[in-house]
TORDREN-740208 format. One line per 3 residues: number of its first residue (from 1); for each residue z, y, x of N, C-alpha, C. Coordinates in steps of 0.05 Angstrom, whole numbers, plus 32768, in hexadecimal, padded with zeros to 4 digits. Last residue first. Layout:
BEGIN
NUM> Z/Y/X/Z/Y/X/Z/Y/X ~ ...
//
This chain:
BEGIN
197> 7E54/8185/7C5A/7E30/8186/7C51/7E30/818D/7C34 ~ 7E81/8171/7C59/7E7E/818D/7C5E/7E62/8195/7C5A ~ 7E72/8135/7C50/7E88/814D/7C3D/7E83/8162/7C3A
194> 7E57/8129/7C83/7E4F/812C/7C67/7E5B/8143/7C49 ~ 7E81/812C/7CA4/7E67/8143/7CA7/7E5D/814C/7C84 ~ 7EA9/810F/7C95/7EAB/812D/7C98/7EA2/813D/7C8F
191> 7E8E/80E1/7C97/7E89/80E0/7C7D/7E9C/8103/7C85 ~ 7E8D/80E8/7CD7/7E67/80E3/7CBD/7E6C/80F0/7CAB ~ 7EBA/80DA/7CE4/7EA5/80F0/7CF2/7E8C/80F4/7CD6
188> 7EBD/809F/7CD7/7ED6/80B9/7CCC/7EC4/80D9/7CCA ~ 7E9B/8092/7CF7/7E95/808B/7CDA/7EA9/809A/7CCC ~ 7EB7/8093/7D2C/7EA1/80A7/7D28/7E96/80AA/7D05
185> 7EDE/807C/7D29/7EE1/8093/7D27/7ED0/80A0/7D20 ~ 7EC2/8046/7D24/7EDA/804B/7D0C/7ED4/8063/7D0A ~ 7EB1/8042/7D54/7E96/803E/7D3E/7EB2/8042/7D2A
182> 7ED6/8047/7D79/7EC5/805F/7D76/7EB2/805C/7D5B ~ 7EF8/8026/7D83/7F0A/802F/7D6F/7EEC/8042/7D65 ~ 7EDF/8013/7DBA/7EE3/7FFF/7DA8/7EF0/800C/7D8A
179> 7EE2/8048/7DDB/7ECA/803B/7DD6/7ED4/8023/7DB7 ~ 7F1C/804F/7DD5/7F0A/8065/7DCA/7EF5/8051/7DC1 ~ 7F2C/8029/7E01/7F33/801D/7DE2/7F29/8031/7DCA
176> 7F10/8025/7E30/7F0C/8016/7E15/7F15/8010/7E01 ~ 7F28/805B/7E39/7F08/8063/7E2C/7F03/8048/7E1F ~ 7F55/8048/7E4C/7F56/805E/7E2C/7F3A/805B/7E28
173> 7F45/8035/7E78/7F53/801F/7E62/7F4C/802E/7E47 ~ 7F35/8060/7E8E/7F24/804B/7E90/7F2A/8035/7E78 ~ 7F6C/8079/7E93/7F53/807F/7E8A/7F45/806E/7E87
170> 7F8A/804D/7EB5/7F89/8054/7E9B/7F72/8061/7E8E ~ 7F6B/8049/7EE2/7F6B/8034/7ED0/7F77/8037/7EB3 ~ 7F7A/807A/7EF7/7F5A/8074/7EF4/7F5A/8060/7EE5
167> 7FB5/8071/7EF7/7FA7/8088/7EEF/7F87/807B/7EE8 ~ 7FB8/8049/7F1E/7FC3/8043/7F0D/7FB1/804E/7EFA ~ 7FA6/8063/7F47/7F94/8047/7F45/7FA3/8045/7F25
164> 7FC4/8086/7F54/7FB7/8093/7F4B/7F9A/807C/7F47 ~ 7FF5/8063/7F61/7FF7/8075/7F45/7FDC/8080/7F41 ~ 7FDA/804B/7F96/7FE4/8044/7F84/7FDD/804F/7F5E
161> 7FE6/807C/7FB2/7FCB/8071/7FAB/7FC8/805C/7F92 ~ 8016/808C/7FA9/8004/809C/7FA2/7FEC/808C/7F9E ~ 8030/805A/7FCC/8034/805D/7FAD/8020/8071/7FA1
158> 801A/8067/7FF7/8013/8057/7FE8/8013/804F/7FCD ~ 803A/8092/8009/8012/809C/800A/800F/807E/7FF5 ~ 806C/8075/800D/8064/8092/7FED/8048/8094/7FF4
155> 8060/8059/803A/8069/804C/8023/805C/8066/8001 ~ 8058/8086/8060/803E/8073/805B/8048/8063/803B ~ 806B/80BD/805B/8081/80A6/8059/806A/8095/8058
152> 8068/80F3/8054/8069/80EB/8076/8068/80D3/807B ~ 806E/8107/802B/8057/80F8/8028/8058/80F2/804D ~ 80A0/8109/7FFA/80A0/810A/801B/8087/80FC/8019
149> 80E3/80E9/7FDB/80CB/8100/7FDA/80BF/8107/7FF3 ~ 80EC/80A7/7FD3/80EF/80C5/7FD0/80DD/80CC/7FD5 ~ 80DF/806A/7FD6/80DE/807D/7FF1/80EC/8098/7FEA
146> 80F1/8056/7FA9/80FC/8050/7FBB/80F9/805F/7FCF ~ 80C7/8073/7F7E/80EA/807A/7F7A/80F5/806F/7F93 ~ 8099/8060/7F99/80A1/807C/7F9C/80BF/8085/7F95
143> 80A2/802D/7F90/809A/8031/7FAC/80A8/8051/7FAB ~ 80A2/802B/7F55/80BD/8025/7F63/80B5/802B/7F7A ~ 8071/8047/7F4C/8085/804B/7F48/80A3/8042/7F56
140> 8049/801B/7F5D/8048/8034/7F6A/8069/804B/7F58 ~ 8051/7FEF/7F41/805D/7FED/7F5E/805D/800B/7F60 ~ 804E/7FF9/7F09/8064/7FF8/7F11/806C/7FFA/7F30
137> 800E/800F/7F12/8023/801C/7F0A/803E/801A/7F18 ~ 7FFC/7FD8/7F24/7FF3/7FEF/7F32/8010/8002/7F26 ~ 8006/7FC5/7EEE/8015/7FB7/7F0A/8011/7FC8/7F1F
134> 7FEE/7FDA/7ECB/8008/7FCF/7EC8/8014/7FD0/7EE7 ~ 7FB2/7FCD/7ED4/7FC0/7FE8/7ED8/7FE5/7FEE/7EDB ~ 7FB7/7F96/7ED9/7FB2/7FAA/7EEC/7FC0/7FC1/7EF3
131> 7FBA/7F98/7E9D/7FCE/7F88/7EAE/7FCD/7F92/7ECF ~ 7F89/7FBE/7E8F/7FA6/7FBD/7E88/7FB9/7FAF/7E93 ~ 7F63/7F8B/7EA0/7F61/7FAC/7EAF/7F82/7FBC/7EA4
128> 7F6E/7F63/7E82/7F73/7F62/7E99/7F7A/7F7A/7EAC ~ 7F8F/7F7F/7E44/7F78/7F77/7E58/7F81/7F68/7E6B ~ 7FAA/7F74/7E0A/7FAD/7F72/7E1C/7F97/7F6E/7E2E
125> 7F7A/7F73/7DC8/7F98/7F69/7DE0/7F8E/7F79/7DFA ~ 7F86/7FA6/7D97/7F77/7F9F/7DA9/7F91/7F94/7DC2 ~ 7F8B/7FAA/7D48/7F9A/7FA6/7D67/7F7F/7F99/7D7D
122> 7F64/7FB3/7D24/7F72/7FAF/7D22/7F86/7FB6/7D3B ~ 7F1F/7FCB/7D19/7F2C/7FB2/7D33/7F4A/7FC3/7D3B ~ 7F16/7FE7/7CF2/7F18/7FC7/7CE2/7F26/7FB5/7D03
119> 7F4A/801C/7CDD/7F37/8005/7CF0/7F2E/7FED/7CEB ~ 7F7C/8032/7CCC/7F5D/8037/7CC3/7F45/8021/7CD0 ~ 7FAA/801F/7CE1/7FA7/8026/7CC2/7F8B/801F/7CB9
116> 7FA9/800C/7D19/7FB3/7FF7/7CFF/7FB2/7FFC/7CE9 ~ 7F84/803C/7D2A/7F7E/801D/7D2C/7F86/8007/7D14 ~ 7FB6/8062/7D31/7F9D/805F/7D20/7F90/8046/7D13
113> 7FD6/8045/7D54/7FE4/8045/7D38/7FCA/804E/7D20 ~ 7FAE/803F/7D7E/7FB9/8027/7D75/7FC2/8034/7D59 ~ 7FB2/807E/7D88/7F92/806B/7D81/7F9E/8053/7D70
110> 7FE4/808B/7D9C/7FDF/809B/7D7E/7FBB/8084/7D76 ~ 7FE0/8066/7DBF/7FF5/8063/7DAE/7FEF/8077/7D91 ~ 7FC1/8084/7DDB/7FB3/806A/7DDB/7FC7/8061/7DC3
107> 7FD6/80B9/7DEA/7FBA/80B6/7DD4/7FB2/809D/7DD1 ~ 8003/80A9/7DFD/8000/80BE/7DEF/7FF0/80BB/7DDE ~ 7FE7/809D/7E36/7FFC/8084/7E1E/7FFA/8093/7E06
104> 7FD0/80C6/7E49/7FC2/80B0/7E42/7FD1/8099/7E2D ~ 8001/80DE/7E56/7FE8/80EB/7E46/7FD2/80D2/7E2F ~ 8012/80B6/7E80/8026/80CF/7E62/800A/80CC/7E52
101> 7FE3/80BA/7EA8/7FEE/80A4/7E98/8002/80A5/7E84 ~ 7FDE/80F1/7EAF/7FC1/80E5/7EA2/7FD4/80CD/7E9B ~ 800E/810B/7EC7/8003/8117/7EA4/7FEA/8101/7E9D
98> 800F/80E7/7EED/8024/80E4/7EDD/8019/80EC/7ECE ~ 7FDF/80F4/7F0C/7FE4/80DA/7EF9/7FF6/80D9/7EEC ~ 7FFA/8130/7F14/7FDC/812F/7F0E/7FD7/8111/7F02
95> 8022/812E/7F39/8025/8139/7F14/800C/812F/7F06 ~ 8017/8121/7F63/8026/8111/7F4E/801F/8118/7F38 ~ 8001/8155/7F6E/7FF2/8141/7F7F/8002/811F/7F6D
92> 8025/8177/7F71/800B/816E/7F52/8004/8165/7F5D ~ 806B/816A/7F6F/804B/816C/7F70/8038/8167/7F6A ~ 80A6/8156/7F70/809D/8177/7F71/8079/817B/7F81
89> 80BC/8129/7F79/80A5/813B/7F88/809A/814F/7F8A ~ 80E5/8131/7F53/80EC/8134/7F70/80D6/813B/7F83 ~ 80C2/813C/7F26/80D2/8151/7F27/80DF/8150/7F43
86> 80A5/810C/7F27/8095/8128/7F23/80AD/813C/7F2E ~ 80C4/80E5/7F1F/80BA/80E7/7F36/80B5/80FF/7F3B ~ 80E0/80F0/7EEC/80F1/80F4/7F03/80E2/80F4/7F13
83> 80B0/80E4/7ECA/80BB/80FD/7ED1/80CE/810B/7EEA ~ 80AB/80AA/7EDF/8091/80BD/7EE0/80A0/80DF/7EDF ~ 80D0/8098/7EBD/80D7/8094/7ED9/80BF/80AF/7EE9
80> 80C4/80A9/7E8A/80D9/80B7/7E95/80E2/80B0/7EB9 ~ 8099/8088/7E82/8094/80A5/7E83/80AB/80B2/7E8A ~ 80AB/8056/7E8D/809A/805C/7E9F/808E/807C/7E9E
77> 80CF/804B/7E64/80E3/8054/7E7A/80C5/8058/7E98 ~ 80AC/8056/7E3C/80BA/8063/7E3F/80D0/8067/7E55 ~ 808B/8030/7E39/807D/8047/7E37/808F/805B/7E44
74> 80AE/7FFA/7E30/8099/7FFF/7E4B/8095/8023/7E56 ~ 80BC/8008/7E01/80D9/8002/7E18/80C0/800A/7E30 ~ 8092/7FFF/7DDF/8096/801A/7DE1/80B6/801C/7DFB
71> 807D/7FCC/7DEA/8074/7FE2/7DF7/8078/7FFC/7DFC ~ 80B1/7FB0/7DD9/80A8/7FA6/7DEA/8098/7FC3/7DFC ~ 80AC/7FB8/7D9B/80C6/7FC4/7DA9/80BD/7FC8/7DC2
68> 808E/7FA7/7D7A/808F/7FC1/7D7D/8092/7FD0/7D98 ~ 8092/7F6B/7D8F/8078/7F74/7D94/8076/7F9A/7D93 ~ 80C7/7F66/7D7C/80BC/7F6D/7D93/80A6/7F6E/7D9E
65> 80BE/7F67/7D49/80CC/7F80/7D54/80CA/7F7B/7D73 ~ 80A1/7F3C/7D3C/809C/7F58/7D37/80A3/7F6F/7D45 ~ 80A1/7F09/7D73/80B1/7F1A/7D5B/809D/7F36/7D51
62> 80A1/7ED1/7D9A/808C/7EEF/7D8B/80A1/7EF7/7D74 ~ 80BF/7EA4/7DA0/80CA/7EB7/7DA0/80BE/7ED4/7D98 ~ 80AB/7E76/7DBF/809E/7E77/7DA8/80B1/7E89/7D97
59> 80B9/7E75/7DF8/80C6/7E64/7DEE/80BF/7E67/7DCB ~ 8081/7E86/7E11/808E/7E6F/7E1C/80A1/7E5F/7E11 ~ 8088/7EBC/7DF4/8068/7EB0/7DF5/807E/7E90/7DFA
56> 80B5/7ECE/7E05/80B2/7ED7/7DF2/8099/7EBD/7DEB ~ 80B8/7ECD/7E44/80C6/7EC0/7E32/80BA/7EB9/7E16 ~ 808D/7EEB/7E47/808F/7ED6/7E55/80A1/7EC4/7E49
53> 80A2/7F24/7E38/8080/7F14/7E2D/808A/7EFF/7E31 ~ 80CB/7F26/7E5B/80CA/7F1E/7E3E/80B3/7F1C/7E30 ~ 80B8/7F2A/7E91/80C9/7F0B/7E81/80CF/7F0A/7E65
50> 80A2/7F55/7E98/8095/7F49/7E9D/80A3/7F23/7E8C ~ 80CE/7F7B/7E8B/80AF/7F80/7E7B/809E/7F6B/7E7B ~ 80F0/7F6B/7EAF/80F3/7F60/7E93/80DD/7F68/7E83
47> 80D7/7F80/7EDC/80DE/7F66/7ED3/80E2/7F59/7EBF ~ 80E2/7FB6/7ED7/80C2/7FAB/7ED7/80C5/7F92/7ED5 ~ 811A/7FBA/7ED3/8109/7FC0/7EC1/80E7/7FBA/7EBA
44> 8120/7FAE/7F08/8129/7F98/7EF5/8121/7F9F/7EDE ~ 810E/7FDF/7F1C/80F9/7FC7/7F20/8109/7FB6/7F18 ~ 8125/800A/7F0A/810F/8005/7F04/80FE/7FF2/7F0C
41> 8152/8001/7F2E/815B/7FF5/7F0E/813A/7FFC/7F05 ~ 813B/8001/7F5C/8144/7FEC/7F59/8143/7FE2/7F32 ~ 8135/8035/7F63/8119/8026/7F67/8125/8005/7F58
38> 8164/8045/7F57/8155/8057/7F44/8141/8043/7F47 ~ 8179/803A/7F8B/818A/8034/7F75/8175/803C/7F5C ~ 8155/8052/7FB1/8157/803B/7FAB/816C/802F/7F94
35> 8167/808F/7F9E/8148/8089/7F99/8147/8064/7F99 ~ 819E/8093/7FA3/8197/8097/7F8F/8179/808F/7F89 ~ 81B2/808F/7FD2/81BB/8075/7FC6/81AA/8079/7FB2
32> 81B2/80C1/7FEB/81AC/80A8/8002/81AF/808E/7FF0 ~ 81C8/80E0/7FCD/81B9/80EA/7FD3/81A3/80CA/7FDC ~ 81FB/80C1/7F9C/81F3/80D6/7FB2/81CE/80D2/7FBC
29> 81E9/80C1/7F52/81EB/80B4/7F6C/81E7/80C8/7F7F ~ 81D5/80E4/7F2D/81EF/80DF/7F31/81F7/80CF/7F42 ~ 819D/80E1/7F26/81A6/80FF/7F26/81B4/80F5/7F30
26> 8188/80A5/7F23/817C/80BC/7F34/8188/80D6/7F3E ~ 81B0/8098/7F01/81B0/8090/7F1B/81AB/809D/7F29 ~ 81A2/80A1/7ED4/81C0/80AB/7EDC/81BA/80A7/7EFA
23> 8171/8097/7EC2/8181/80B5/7EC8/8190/80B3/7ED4 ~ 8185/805D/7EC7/816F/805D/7ED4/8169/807B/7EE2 ~ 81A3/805E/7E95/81B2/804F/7EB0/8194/805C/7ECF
20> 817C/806D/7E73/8190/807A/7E79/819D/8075/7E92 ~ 815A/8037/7E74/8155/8053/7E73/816D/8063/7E7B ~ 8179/8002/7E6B/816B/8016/7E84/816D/8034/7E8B
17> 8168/8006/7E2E/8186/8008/7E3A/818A/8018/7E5C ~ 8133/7FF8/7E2E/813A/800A/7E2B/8158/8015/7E38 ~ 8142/7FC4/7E4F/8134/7FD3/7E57/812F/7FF3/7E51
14> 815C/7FA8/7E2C/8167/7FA8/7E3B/8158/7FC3/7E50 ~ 8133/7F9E/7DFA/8144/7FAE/7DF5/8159/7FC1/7E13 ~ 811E/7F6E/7E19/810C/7F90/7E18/8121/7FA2/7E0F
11> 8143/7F4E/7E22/8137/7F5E/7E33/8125/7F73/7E2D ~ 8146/7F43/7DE0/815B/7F4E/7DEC/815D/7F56/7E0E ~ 8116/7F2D/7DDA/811E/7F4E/7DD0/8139/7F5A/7DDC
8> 8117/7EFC/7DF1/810B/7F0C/7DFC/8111/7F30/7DF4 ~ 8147/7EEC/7DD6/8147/7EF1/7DF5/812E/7F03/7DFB ~ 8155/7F00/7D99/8146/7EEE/7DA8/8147/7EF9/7DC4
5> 8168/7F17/7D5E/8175/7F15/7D7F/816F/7EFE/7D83 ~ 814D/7F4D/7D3C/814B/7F2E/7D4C/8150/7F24/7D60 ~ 8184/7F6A/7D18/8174/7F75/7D2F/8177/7F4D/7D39
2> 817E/7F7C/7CD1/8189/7F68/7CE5/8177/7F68/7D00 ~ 819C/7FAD/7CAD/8184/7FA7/7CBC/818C/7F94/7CD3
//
């Protein structure tokens, strides 16, 4: 199996790679090094989320595999950065967008893989309200891996506000892609009723 080595995949790939480097940091750095060392490798990670579209589009580089690859590198070092937060904050005042934006990928990724079997609307792009939400996200994350734990900090009240701008826009995102998938589901719904009739 030949893996497409194009620049842009080879920053998304780079991103997953992250991941780990990204653990290690948080737990295995001292005390005083570990949340900016942690904010850091997650914001060269929001960078390359952002330069390999950019590439990818700019030098005529779209791939299969990185159209796979691309969201599930995103999903994933933003639900494991999302866990370390949860676990140094130790609070549902966090916990509460972390499970709605987890939660929410969860069912928009189980929608999409629906979508490409049974659906006549195929794939849905990219919003504006999704690029939003994106960006709301990433800052309020690195803000919070950089400050630590502590609501004394105006920087973490912001990241909160932030994550929980993030939060509302997911939801909001999931209901359009319910609403747009809904004349499929509900015609799934019918021929049920009917059966069981």
């Amino acid at each position: 199996m030949k893996f497409p080595l194009t620049l842009p995949n080879i920053l998304t790939s780079m991103r997953i790679v992250m991941i780990p480097i990204l653990v290690i940091a948080f737990y295995f750095l001292p005390v005083e090094w570990r949340y900016m060392a942690s904010a850091v490798i997650f914001t060269i990670a929001a960078i390359t989320d952002w330069l390999d579209g950019y590439l990818a589009r700019k030098l005529g580089q779209t791939t299969a595999f990185g159209a796979f690859l691309d969201p599930v590198a995103d999903k994933l070092i933003v639900a494991v950065a999302l866990v370390l937060l949860v676990e140094v904050h130790a609070s549902a005042a966090l916990a509460v967008p972390a499970i709605v934006i987890v939660g929410r990928e969860i069912v928009v990724s189980a929608l999409r893989e629906w979508m490409a079997q049974y659906s006549r609307m195929r794939s849905v792009a990219v919003s504006f309200l999704g690029k939003v939400k994106t960006t709301f996200q990433m800052i309020a994350i690195i803000v919070l891996l950089w400050c630590g734990p502590g609501v004394d900090n105006p920087a973490v009240i912001l990241g909160y506000i932030l994550l929980y701008g993030a939060a509302i826009l997911t939801i909001w995102s999931m209901y359009q892609y319910l609403k747009l998938a809904w004349p499929d589901l509900s015609k799934g719904m019918n021929m049920r009723t009917k059966e069981q009739d």
